[in-house]
C-alpha positions as CSV (number, residue, x, y, z in Angstrom):
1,X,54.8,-28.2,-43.6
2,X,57.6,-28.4,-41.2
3,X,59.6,-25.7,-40.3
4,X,63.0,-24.8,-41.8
5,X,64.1,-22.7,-38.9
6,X,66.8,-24.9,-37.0
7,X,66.5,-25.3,-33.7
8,X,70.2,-25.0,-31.2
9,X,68.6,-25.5,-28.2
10,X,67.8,-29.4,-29.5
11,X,71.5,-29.6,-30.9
12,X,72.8,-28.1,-27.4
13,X,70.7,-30.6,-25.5
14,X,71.9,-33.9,-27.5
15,X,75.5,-32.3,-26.9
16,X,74.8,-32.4,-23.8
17,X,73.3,-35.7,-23.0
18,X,76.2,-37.3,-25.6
19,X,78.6,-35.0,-22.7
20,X,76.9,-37.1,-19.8
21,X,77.0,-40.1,-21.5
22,X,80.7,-40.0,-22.2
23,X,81.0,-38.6,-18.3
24,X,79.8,-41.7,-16.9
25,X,81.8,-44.1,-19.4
26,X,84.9,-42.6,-18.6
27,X,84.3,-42.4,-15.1
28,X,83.4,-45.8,-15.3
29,X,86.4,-46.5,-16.4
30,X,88.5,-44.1,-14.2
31,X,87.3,-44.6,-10.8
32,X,86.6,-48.1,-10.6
33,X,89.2,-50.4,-8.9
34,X,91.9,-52.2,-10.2
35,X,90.7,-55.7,-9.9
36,X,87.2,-55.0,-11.6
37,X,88.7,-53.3,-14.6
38,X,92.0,-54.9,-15.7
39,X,93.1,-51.2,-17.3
40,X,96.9,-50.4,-17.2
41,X,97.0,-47.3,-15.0
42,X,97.6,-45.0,-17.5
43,X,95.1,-45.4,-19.2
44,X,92.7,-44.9,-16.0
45,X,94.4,-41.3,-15.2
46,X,93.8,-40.4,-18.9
47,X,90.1,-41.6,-18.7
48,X,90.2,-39.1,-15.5
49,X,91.8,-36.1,-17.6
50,X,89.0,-36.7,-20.1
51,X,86.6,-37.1,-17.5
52,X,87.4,-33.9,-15.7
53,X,86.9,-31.8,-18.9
54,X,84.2,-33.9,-20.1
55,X,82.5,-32.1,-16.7
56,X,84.0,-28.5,-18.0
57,X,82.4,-28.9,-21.1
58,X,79.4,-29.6,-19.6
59,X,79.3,-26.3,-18.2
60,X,79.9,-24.7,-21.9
61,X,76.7,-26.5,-22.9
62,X,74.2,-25.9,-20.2
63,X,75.6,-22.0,-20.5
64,X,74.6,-22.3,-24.1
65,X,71.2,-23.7,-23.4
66,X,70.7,-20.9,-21.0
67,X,71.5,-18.3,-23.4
68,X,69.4,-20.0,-26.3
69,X,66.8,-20.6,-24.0
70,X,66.2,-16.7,-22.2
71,X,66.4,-16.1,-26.0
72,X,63.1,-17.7,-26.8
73,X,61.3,-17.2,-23.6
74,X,59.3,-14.3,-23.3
75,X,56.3,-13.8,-21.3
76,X,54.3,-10.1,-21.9
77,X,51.2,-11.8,-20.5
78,X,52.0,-12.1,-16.7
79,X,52.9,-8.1,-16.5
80,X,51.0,-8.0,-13.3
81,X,53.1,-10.3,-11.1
82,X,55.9,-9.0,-13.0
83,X,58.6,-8.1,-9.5
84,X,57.8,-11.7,-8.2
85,X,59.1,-13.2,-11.4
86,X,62.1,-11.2,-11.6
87,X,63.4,-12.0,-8.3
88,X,62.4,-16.1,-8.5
89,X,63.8,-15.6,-12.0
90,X,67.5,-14.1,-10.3
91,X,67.5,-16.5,-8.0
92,X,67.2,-19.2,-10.1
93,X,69.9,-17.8,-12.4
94,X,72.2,-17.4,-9.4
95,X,71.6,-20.7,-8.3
96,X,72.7,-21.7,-12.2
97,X,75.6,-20.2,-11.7
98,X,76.5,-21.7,-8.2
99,X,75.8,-25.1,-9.9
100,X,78.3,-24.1,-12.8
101,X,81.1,-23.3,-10.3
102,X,80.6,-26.4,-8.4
103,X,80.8,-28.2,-11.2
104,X,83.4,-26.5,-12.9
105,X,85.3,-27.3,-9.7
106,X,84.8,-30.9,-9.9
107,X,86.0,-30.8,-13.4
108,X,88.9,-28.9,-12.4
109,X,90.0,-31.5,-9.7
110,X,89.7,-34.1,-11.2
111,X,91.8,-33.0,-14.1
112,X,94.5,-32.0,-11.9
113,X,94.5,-35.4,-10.1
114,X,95.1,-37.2,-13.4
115,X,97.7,-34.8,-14.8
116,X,99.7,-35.5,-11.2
117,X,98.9,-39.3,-12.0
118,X,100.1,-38.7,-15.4
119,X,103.4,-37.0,-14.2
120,X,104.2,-39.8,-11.5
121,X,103.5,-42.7,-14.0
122,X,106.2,-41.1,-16.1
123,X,104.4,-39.1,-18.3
124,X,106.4,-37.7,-21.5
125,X,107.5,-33.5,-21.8
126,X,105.2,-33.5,-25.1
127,X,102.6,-35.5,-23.5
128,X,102.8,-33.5,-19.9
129,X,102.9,-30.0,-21.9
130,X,99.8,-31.0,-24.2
131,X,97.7,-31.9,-20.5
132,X,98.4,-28.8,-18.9
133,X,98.0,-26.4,-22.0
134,X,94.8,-28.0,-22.7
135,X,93.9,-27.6,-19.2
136,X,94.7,-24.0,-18.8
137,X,92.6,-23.2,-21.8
138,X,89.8,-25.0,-21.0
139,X,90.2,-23.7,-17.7
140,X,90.3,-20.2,-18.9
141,X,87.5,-20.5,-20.6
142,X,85.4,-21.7,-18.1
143,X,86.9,-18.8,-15.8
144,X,85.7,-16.4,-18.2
145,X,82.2,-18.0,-19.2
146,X,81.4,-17.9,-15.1
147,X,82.6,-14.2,-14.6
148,X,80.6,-13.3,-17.5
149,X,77.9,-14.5,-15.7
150,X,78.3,-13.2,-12.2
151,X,79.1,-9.6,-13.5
152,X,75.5,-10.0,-15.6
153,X,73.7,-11.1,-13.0
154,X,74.5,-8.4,-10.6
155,X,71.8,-6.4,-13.1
């Protein structure tokens, strides 16, 4: 009889790969040349914007599956080598975390790129103002998610 218990760390994980996916389409799309792609050149800085927070939301879902994940795992069984798990256990979470600032960094700087693109191809007030407010909030999110994280992990 299957189970009716849902599962978020399988949703979280197809999010995520559907995340990638759409990563390397627009970056595709974004960073190849001129004369392989015939693109207009807006439209290549807007496949960077959504490129760059296409990588910041990555980092929102591989912080999910972390959290859903050191939900489900618990071992009472290995009580004995207990100190040894702890510590390869913080280092791997700390070397989580450097992974999420790198990448949020990459996301970051990319995005910026394409909204300066997008302001010296002539971008519109409305259309400049809707970049940048989506950027800052995505941005402060991430910000927030990766201080969450440093702060807990100092435990």
């Amino acid at each position: 009889m299957p189970s009716k218990k849902s599962s978020p760390i399988l949703a979280f994980l197809i999010t995520a790969v559907i995340i990638m996916i759409g990563i390397m389409i627009t970056g595709f799309f974004a960073f190849s040349p001129l004369s392989y792609v015939q693109l207009n050149i807006t439209i290549k800085a807007w496949c960077m914007f959504i490129n760059g927070l296409l990588w910041m939301l990555l980092v929102w879902m591989v912080h999910w599956i972390e959290i859903e994940g050191i939900k489900r795992i618990q071992l009472p069984h290995l009580r004995e080598i207990r100190p040894a798990i702890d510590r390869a256990a913080k280092l791997f979470r700390l070397l989580v975390i450097l992974l999420k600032v790198i990448v949020t960094v990459i996301g970051a700087v990319i995005v910026v790129i394409s909204i300066l693109q997008l302001h010296f191809l002539g971008g519109g007030r409305i259309q400049m103002g809707a970049t940048v407010s989506g950027f800052i909030v995505v941005m402060i999110v991430s910000l927030l998610l990766i201080f969450r994280e440093l702060s807990s992990a100092r435990k």
